[in-house]
Every structure is written in structure tokens, then in C-alpha cells.
C-alpha positions in Angstrom: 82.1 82.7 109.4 85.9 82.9 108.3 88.1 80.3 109.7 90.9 81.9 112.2 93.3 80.1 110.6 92.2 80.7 106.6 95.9 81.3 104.8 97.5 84.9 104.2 99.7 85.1 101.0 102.2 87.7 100.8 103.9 89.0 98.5 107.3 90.4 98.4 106.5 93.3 95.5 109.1 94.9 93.5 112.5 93.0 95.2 114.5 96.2 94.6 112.2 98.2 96.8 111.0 98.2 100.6 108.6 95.4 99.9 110.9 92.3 101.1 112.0 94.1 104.2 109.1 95.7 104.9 107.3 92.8 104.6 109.5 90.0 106.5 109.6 92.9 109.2 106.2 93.0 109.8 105.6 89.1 109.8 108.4 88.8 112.7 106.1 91.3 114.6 103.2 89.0 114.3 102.7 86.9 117.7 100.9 84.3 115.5 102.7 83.6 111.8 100.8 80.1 111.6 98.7 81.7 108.6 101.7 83.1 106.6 103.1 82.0 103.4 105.1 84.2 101.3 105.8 84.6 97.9 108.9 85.6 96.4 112.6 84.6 96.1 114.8 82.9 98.3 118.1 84.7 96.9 116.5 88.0 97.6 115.0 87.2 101.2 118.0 85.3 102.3 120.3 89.0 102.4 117.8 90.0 104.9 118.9 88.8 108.6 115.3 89.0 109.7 113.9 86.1 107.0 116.5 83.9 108.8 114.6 84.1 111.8 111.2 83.8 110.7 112.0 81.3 107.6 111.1 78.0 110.0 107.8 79.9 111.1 105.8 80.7 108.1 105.3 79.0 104.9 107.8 79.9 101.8 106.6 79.4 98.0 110.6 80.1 96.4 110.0 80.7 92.9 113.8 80.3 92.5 113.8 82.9 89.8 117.0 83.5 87.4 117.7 86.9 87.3 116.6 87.1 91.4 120.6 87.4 92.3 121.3 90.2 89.9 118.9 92.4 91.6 120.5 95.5 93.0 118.7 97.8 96.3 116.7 100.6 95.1 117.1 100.9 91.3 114.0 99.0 89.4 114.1 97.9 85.8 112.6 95.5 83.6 113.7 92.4 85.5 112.4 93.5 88.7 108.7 94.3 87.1 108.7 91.0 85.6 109.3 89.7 89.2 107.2 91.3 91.3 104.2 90.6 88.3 105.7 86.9 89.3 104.7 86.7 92.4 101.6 88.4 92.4 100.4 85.5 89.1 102.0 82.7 91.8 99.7 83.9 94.4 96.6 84.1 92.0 97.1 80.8 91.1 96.9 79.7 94.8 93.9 82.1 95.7 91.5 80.8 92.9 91.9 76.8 93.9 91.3 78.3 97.5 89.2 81.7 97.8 89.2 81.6 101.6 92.8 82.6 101.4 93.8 86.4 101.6 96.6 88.3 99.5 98.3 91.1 100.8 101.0 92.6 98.7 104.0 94.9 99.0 104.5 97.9 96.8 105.3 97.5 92.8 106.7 99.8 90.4 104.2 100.6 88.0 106.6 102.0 85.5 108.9 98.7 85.7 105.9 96.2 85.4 104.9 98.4 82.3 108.1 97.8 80.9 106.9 93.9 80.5 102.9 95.1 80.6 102.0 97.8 78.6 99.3 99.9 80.3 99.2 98.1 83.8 97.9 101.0 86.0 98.4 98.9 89.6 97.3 96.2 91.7 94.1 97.5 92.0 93.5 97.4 88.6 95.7 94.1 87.7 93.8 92.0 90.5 90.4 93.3 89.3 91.0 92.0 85.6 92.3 88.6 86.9 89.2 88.1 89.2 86.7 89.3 86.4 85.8 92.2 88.9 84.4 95.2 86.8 84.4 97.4 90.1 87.0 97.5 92.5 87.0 99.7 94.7 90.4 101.6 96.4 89.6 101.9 100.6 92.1 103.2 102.7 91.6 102.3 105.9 93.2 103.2 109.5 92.1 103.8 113.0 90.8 106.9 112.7 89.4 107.3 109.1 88.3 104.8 106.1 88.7 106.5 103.1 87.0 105.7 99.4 88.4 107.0 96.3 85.5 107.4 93.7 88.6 108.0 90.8 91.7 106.9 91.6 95.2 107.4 89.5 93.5 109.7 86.9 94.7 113.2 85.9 93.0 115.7 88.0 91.2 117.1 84.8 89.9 113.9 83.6 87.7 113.5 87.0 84.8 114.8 86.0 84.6 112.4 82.9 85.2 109.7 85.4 82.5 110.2 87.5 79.8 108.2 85.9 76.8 107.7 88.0 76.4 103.8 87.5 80.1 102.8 88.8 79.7 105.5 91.8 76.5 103.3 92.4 78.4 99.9 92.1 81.3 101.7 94.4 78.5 102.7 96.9 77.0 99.4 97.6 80.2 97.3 97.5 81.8 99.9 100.4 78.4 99.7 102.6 78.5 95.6 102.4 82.4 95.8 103.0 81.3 98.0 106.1 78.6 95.6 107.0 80.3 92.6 106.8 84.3 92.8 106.9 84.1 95.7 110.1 80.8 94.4 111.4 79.3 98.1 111.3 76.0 97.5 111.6 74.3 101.2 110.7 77.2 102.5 108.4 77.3 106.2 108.4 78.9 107.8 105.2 79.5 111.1 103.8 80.4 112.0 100.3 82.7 114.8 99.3 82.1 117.4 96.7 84.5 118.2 94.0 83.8 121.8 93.6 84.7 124.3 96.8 81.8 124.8 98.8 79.9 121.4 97.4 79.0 124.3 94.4 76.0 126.0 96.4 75.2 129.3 95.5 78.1 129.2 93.0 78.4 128.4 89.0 80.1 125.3 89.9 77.2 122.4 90.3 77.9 120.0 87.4 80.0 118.1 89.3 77.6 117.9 92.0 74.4 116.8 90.0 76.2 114.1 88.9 77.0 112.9 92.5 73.5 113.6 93.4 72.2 111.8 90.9 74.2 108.9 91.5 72.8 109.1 95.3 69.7 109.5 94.3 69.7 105.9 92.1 70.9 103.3 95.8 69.2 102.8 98.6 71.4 103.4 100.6 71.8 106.8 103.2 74.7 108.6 102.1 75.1 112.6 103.5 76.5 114.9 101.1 78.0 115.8 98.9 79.6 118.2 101.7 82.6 120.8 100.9 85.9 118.9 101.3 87.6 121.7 103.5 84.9 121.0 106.5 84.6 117.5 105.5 87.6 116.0 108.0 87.1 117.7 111.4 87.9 115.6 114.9 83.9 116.0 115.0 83.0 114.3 111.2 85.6 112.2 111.7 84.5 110.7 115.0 80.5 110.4 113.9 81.3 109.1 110.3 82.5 105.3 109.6 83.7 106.6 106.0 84.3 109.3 103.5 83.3 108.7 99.7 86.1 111.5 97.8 85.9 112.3 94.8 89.5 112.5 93.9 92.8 110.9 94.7 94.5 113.8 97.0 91.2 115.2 98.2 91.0 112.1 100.0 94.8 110.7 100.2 95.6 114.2 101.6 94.0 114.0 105.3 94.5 109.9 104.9 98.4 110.0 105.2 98.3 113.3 106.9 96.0 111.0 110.2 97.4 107.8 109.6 100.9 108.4 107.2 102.6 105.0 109.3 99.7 102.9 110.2 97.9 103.1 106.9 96.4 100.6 104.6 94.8 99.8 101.2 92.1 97.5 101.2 90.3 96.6 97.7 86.7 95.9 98.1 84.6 94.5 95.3 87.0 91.2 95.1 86.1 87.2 95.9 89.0 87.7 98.4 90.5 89.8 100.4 93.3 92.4 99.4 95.2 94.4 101.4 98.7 96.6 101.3 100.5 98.8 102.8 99.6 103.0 102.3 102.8 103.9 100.5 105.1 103.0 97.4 108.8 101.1 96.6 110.7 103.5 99.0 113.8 103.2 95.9 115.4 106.3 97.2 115.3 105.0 100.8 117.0 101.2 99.4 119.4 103.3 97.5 121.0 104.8 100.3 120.8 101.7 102.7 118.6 103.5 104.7 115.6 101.3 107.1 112.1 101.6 105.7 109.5 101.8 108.4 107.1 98.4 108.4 104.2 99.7 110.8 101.9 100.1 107.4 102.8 96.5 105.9 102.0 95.4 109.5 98.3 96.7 109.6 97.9 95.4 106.2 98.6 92.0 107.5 96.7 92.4 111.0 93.8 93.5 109.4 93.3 90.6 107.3 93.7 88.5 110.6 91.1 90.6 111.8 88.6 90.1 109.4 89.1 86.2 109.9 88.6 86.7 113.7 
């Protein structure tokens, strides 16, 4: 059993983005902040009015960073990749001497951090390699839909070489124990989407679909599918399943952020400890133009995590 009070680390993310408003924001919704400890820098979070009022009621790692004063709102570069990349090695450092603690993390550029790591492809990714984990796996999760992406950030003609039949296994078992164990589901009901229009019955197009079948066929574990993605997310499915295996990033990210665009989040199964983040990027043009980001997704991230320690 998870202790109610095990520690959430959060990260700030890119500090020219939405991720330090966003993310002090949220935390001074939170009727309990006892677990909180952010990461990040003082010279960024001190600009923001709300860090002043919440500073005395979390925990505050200041990694009292150089170049942190020079940042300027909604235009990343170099320095801000090395930065966010800071905080996120700060907080691995923590996690591993304590793997009861949690990590949620606000948005990163992936173009700035590659400007200091060549080929960094996101947190996902990034956290997997520090935690030895050969299978992440991306589930966005809201109220009214859990979503699993079977391929994540790949072009979309490059899915079919990325569907390989042992990883969809690996992906299948880690989102039914995540199902089991973090939301106490006890019978988890899935459904797989196709990738071809009409799941490729009665059609040329069943390549595709072999291979999900055959990856299906090699758990045991009851999965329906694979079902055409155009019938796939109706109020009915959508009540009766607990989550939806897609095969690609907008078959499933489509009806995610069209149901839950706000409240939103992106929890990694597959890692020693939990991850969670909000269900949307650096919001640069928004900080460019002064103009409030919306915190309800960073907020979920967060009360999710406090959930699962519940």
C-alpha cells in the first residue's frame, strides 16, 4: 500500500514556456501541498506572484542556475533546454535513492533540449533510458477515456514498421497491471483499434491487422478488436470500455483532446515510479504575448498521482 504522504516532485519544464505558471498554479489549487517539492529555479519562479504565496507551503529544490535570469517568456533556445533537462536529472537523482516518490513534469521543448542532446525524442523516452525501462508505455488518461498509444511520435508512414508484435505484447501487459493496480480496475475491459478503415475486413488492407492479431493472440490477456477507429469512440464504447489500445498518435490523441482537451493527462506506465504530465506542450506563443495559460491539465497530473497514493 502507498503511503498518503509518499513525495511528488515537480518539475518546472522548459522555464520559457507555460510549465512554471502552469505548474505553481495548479499546486496553489491543491487543498493539501504537504507532498510537494519542486524543482527548478528560484529567479524564474520568483516573477510569478503565485510562487510567493505557495513558496512557505511546499518544498523548493533551487538549483540556482546561471543563465536562469536571462531567460526571456516564450522564446526557447539552447539555454532553456539545458535547463529544463536540469531539472528533470535533479529530480532522477532524488527518485532513485527514494522510488516511492512520484515525478510529474511540465512541458519541454524537444527541439531546445536537442540543441544540448542530439536525438532526445521526449520525456517518455528520456525517463525510460534513465530507468533501464525497454517499454514505456504513453497513457493518456481523463475522466472519460484512458487512451494507449501503441507508436507514439513516429511518422505516420513508419507505423506499420513499428508495430512489432513482441513490444505490443510488453505494452499490453504493462497497461492491464497499471489498470489492475494504479485504478484498482479489477476486470479491465480493453479494445484495440485497427489501423486500416474498417479493421481491413472484406478489404485488401489486412497486414496491419495480422500483425495486431498476432500480437493478441501471443498474451493472455482478453483484449476485443482490433475494431474500426471511426466506431471505436461512441458515448456507448466509451462508457463499457476502461481503455483504448490505438495504433497511432492522432488516431488516438484525436478523440483524447477532443473529450478531455483541459483536464487531460499523460501517465507513463512501465516505470519503477510514477510519471505523470499535463496533455499539451510549452504554450511559447501564448508566453509570448503575455497571455494566461490554463492549469486544469497540470492540476490532474498532480491529483492523480495523489490518487494513486490514496
Amino acid at each position: 500500500m502507498r503511503s498518503k504522504k509518499n513525495k511528488i516532485y515537480v518539475t518546472i519544464g522548459d522555464p520559457a514556456g507555460c510549465g512554471p505558471e502552469v505548474a505553481v498554479r495548479a499546486i496553489d489549487k491543491l487543498n493539501d501541498k504537504s507532498d510537494i517539492c519542486i524543482v527548478g529555479d528560484g529567479a524564474i519562479l520568483s516573477l510569478l506572484p503565485v510562487f510567493k504565496r505557495i513558496k512557505n507551503k511546499v518544498e523548493f529544490i533551487d538549483l540556482n542556475s546561471r543563465s536562469a535570469g536571462n531567460i526571456k517568456r516564450g522564446h526557447p533556445s539552447k539555454i532553456t533546454g539545458k535547463l529544463a533537462v536540469s531539472y528533470i536529472d535533479k529530480t532522477l537523482e532524488l527518485i532513485k535513492n527514494d522510488k516511492s516518490a512520484a515525478l510529474v513534469t511540465a512541458p519541454v521543448s524537444k527541439e531546445a533540449v536537442q540543441k544540448n542532446i542530439p536525438g532526445f525524442k521526449g520525456h517518455t523516452e528520456y525517463l525510460a533510458e534513465a530507468f533501464n525501462c525497454c517499454c514505456p508505455v504513453m497513457m493518456m488518461c481523463s475522466e472519460k477515456l484512458k487512451i494507449v498509444l501503441l507508436t507514439r511520435h513516429v511518422p505516420l508512414g513508419k507505423v506499420k514498421e513499428s508495430l512489432l508484435p513482441s513490444e505490443i505484447k510488453s505494452q499490453i501487459k504493462i497497461v492491464h497491471r497499471s489498470l489492475k493496480d494504479d485504478f484498482k480496475i479489477k476486470k479491465p475491459k480493453i479494445a484495440l483499434a485497427s489501423v486500416n478503415p474498417h479493421a481491413g475486413i472484406n478489404t485488401f488492407m489486412l497486414e496491419e491487422e495480422n500483425i495486431l492479431k498476432k500480437a493478441l493472440k501471443s498474451v493472455d490477456i482478453e483484449i476485443e478488436g482490433p475494431f474500426p477507429a471511426d466506431t471505436l469512440f461512441t458515448p456507448e464504447k466509451l462508457k463499457y470500455y476502461d481503455c483504448f489500445l490505438c495504433s497511432y498518435h492522432d488516431q488516438g490523441m484525436i478523440p483524447f483532446k477532443l473529450l478531455s482537451f483541459k483536464t487531460g493527462v499523460n501517465l507513463t506506465c512501465g516505470l519503477p515510479v510514477i510519471r505523470t504530465s499535463p496533455a499539451h506542450g510549452t504554450a511559447f506563443d501564448l508566453m509570448r504575448v503575455g497571455k494566461k495559460p490554463d492549469c486544469d491539465s497540470m492540476y490532474s497530473a498532480i491529483k492523480l498521482v495523489q490518487r494513486f497514493f490514496q
